[in-house]
ChimeraX commands (.cxc) that place a marker at each C-alpha (Angstrom):
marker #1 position 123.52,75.69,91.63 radius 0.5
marker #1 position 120.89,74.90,94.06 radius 0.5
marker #1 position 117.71,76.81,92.52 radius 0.5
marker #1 position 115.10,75.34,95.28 radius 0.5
marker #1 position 117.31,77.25,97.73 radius 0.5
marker #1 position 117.57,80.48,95.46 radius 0.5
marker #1 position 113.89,80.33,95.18 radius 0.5
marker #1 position 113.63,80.31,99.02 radius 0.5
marker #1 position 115.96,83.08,99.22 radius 0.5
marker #1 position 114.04,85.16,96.99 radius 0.5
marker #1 position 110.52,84.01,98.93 radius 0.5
marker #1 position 112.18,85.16,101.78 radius 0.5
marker #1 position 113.04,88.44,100.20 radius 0.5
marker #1 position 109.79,89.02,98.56 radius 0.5
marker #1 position 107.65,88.57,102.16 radius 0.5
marker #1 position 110.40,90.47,103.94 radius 0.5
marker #1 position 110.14,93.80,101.49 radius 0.5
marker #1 position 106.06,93.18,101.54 radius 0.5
marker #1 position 105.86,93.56,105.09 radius 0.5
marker #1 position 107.91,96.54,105.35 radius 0.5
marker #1 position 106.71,98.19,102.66 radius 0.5
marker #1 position 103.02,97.85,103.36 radius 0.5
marker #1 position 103.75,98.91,107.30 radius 0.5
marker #1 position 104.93,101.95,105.47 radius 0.5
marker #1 position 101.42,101.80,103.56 radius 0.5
marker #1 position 103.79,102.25,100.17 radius 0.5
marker #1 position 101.67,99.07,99.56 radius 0.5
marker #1 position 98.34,97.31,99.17 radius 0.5
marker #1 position 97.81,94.16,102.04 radius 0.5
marker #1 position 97.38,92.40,98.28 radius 0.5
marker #1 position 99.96,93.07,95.78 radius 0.5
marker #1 position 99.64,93.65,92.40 radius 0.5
marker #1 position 99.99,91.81,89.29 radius 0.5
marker #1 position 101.33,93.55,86.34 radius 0.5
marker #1 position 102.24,90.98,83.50 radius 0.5
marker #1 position 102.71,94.00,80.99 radius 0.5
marker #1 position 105.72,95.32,83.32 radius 0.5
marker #1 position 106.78,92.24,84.20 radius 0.5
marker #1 position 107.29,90.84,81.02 radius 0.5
marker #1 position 110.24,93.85,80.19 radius 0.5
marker #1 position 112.10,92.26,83.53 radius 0.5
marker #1 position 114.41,89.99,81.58 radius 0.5
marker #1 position 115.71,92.72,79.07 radius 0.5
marker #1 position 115.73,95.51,81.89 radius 0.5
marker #1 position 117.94,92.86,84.12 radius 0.5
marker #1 position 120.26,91.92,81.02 radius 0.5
marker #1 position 120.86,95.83,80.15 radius 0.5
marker #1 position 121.32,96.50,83.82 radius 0.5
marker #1 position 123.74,94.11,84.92 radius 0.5
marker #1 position 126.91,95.53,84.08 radius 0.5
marker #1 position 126.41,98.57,85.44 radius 0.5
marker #1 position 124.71,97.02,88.70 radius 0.5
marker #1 position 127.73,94.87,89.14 radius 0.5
marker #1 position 130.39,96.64,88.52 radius 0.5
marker #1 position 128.61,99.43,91.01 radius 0.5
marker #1 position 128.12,96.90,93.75 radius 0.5
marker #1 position 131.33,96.44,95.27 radius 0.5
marker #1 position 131.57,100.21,95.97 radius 0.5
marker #1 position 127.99,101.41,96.34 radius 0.5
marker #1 position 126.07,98.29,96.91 radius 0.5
marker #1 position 122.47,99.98,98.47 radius 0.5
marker #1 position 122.49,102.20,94.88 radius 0.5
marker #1 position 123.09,98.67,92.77 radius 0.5
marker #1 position 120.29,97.20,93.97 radius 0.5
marker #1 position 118.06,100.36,95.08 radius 0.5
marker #1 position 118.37,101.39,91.30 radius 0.5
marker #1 position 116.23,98.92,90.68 radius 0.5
marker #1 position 113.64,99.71,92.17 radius 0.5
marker #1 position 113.60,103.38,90.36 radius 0.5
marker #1 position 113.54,101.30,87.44 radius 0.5
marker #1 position 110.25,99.17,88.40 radius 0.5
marker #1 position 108.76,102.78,89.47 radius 0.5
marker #1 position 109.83,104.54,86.03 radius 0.5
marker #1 position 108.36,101.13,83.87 radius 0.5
marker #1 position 104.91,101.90,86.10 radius 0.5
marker #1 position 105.26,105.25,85.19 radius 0.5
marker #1 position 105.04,104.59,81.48 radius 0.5
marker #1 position 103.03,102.45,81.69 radius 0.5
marker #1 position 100.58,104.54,83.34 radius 0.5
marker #1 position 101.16,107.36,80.98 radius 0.5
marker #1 position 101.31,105.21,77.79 radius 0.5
marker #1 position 101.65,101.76,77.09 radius 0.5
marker #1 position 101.37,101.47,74.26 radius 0.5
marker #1 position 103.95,103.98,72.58 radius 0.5
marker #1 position 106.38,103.00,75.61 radius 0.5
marker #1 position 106.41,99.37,74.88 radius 0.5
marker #1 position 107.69,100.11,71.23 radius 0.5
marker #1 position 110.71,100.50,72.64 radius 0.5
marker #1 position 113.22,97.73,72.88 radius 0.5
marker #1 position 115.91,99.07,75.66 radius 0.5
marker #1 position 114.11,101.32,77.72 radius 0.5
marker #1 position 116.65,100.89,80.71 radius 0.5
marker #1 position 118.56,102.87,77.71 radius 0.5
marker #1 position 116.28,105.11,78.01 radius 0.5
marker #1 position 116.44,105.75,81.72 radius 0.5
marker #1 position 120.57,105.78,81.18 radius 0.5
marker #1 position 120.19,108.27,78.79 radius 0.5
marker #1 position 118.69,111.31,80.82 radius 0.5
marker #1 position 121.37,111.99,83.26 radius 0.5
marker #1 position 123.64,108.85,83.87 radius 0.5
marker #1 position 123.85,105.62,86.03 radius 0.5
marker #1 position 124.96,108.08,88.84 radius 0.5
marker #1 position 121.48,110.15,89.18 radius 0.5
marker #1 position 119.36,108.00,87.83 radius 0.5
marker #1 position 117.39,108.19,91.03 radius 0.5
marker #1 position 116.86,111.97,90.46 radius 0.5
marker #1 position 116.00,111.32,87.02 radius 0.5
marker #1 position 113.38,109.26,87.54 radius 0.5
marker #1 position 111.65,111.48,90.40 radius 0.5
marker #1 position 112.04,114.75,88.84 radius 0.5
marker #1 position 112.07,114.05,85.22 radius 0.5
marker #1 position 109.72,110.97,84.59 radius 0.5
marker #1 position 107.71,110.67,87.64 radius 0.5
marker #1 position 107.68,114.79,88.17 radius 0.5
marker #1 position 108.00,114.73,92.03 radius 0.5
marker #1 position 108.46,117.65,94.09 radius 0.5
marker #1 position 111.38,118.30,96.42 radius 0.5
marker #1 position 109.58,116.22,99.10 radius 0.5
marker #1 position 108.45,113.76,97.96 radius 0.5
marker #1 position 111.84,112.88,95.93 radius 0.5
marker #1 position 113.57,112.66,99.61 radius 0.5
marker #1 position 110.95,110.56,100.92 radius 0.5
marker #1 position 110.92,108.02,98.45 radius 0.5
marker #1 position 114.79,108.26,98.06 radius 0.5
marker #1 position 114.90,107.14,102.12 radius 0.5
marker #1 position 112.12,104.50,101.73 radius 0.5
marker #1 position 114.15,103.45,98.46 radius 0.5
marker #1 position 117.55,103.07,100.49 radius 0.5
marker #1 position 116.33,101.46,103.93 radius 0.5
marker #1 position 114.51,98.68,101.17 radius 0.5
marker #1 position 117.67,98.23,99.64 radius 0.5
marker #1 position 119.63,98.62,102.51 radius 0.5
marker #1 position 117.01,95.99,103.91 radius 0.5
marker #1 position 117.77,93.58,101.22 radius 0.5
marker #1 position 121.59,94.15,101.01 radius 0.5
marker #1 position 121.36,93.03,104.72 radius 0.5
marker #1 position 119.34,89.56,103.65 radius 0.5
marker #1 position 121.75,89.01,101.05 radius 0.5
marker #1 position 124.51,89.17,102.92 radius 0.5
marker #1 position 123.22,87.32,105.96 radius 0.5
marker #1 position 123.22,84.16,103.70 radius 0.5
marker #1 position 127.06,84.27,103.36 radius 0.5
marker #1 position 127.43,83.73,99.61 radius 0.5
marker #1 position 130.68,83.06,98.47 radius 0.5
marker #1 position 131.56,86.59,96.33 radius 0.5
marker #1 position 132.22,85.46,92.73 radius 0.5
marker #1 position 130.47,83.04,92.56 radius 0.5
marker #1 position 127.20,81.66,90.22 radius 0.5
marker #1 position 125.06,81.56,93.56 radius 0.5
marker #1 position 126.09,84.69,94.67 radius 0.5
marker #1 position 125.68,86.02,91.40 radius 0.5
marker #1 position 122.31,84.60,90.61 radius 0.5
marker #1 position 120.89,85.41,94.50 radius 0.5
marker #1 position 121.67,89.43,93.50 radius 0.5
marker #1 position 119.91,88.91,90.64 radius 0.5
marker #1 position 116.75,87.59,92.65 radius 0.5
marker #1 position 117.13,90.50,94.55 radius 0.5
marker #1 position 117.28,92.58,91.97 radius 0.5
marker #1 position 113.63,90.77,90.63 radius 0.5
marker #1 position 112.05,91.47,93.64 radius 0.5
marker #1 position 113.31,95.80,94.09 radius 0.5
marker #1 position 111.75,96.12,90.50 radius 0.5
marker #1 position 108.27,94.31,91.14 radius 0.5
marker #1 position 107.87,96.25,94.48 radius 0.5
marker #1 position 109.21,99.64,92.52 radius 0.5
marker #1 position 106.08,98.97,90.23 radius 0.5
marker #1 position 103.90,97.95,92.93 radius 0.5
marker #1 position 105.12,101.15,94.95 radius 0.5
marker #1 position 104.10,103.51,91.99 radius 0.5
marker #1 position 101.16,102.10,90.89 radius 0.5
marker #1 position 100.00,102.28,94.43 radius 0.5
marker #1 position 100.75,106.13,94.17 radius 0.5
marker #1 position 99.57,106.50,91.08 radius 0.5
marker #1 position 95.91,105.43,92.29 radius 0.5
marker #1 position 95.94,101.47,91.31 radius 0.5
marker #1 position 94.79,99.84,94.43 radius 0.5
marker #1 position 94.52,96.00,94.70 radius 0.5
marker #1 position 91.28,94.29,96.50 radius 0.5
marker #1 position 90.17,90.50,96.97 radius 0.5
marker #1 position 87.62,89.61,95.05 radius 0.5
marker #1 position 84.43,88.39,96.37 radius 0.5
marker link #1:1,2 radius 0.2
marker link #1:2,3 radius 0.2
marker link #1:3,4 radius 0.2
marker link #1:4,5 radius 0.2
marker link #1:5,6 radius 0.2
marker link #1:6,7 radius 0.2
marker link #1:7,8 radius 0.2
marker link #1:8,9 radius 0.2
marker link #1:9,10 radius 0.2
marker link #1:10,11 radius 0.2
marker link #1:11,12 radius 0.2
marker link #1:12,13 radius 0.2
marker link #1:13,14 radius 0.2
marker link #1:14,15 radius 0.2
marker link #1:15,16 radius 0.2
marker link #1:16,17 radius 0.2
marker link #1:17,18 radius 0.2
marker link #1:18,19 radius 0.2
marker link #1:19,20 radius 0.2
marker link #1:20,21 radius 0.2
marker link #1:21,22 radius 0.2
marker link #1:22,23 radius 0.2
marker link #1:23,24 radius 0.2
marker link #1:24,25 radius 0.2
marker link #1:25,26 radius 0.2
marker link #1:26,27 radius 0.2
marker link #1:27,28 radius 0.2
marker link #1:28,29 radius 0.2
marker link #1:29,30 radius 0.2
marker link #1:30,31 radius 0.2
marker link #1:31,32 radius 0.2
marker link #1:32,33 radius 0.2
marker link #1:33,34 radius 0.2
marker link #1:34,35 radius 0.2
marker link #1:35,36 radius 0.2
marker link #1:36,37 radius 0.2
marker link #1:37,38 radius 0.2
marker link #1:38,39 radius 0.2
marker link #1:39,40 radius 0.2
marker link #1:40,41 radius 0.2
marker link #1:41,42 radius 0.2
marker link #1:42,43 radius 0.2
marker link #1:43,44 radius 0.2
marker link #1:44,45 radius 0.2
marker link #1:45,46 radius 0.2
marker link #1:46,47 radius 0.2
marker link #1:47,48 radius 0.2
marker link #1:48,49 radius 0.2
marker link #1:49,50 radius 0.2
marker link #1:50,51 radius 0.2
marker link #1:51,52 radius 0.2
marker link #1:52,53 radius 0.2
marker link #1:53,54 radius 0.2
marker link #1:54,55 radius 0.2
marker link #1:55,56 radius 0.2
marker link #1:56,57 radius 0.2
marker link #1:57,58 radius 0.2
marker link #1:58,59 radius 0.2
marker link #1:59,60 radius 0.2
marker link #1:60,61 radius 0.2
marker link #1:61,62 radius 0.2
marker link #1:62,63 radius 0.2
marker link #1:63,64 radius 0.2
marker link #1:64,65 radius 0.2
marker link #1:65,66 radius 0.2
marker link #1:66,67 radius 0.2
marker link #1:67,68 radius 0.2
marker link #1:68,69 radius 0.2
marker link #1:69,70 radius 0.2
marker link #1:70,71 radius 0.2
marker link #1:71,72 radius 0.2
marker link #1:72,73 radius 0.2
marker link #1:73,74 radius 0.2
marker link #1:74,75 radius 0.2
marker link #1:75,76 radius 0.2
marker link #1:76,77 radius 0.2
marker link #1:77,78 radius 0.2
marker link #1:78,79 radius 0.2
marker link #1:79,80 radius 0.2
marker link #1:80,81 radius 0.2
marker link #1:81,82 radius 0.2
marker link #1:82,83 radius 0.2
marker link #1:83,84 radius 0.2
marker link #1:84,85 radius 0.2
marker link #1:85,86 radius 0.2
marker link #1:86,87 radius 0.2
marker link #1:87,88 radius 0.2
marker link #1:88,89 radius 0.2
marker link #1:89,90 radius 0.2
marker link #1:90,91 radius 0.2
marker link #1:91,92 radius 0.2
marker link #1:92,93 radius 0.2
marker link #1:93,94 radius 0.2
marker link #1:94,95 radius 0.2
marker link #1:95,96 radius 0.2
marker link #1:96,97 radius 0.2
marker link #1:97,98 radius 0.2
marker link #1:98,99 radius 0.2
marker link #1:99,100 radius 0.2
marker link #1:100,101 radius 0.2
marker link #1:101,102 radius 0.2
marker link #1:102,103 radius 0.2
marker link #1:103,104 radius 0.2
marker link #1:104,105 radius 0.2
marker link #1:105,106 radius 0.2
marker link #1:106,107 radius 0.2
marker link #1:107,108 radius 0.2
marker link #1:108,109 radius 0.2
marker link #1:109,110 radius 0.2
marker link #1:110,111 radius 0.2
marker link #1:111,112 radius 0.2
marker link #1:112,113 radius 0.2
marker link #1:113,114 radius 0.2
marker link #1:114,115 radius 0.2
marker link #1:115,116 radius 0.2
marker link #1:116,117 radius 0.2
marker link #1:117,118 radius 0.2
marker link #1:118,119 radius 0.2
marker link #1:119,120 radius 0.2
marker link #1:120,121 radius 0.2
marker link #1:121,122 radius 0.2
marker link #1:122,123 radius 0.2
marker link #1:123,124 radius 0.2
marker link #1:124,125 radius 0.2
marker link #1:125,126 radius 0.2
marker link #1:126,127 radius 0.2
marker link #1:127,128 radius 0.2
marker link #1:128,129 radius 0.2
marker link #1:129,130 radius 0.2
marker link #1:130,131 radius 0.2
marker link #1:131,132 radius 0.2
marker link #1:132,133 radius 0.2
marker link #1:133,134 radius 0.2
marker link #1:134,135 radius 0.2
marker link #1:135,136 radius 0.2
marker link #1:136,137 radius 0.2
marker link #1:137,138 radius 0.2
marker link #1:138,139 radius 0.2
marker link #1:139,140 radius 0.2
marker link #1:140,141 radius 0.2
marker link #1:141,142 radius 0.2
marker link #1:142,143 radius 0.2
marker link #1:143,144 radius 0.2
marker link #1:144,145 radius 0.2
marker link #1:145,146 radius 0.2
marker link #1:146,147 radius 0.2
marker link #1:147,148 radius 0.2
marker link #1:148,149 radius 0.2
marker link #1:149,150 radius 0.2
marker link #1:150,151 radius 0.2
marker link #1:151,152 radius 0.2
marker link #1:152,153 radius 0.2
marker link #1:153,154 radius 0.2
marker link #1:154,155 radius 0.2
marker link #1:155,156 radius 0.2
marker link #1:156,157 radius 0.2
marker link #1:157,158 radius 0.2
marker link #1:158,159 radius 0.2
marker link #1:159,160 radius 0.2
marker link #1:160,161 radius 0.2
marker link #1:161,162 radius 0.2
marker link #1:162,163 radius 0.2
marker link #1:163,164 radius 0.2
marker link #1:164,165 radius 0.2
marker link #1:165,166 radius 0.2
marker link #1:166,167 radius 0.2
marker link #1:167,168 radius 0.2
marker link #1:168,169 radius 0.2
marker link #1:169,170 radius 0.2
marker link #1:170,171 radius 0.2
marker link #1:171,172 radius 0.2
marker link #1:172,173 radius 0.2
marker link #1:173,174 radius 0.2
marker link #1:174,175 radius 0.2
marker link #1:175,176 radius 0.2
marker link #1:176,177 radius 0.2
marker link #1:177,178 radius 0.2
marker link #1:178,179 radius 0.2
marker link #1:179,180 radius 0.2
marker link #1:180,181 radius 0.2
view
């Protein structure tokens, strides 16, 4: 497996989702660094994956815009608290747990981030053309299905829809990144 050109790939996914996502000013110009969220990533990715893959085939915008609910719920908690929130081992369990793999999306609007009616649709739309964005990069590189490339470029993908669902919500949630002088 050639990991300098996965790494590419995901650089090239990572500027690509930037760019749209701050023309749609879901984003700061700088992004954010969150090492407390990031550090779940690995156990959110392993408890994810089998219900990401075997989704993808069928539904592939909702495998990998999932994600990105996830990265928004994590910012979420993290906001609300940290510290009881990070006590828990399997909080992708969690997010399972409150209405299913299948509205997981709503779960995370209504339930944990309390949206209203409106604001659920909007961020479901700029949720799916991000993922539909991606899916599109993903499959413009040709990988052979089945195989560890394939597999382990999805899973860069995946990386990247849950940093920029956390960069998304802590944007809304007031968390605004500057350069410092």
């Amino acid at each position: 497996m050639n990991t300098d050109f996965l790494d590419k790939f995901e650089g090239t996914v990572h500027d690509n989702v930037a760019r749209y996502l701050y023309q749609r000013d879901a984003v700061d110009k700088i992004l954010p660094e969150a090492p407390d969220i990031e550090e779940r990533w690995e156990k959110i990715c392993v408890a994810y994956l089998p219900d990401g893959v075997r989704e993808f085939n069928n539904y592939p915008t909702a495998s990998l815009g999932w994600m990105m609910y996830i990265g928004m719920a994590l910012a979420q908690m993290w906001d609300e608290d940290w510290e009881m929130y990070s006590q828990f081992n399997d909080l992708y369990a969690i997010l399972l747990k409150g209405r299913g793999y299948d509205s997981m999306d709503e779960y995370i609007s209504y339930d944990i981030m309390k949206l209203n009616e409106k604001e659920g649709e909007e961020l479901s739309k700029l949720i799916g053309d991000t993922a539909e964005m991606v899916l599109n990069l993903l499959r413009h590189e040709e990988f052979e299905p089945g195989t560890p490339t394939a597999f382990n470029a999805y899973v860069r993908c995946l990386h990247q829809l849950y940093y920029f669902g956390y960069a998304v919500r802590l944007k809304q949630l007031g968390y605004h990144m500057t350069e410092l002088q």
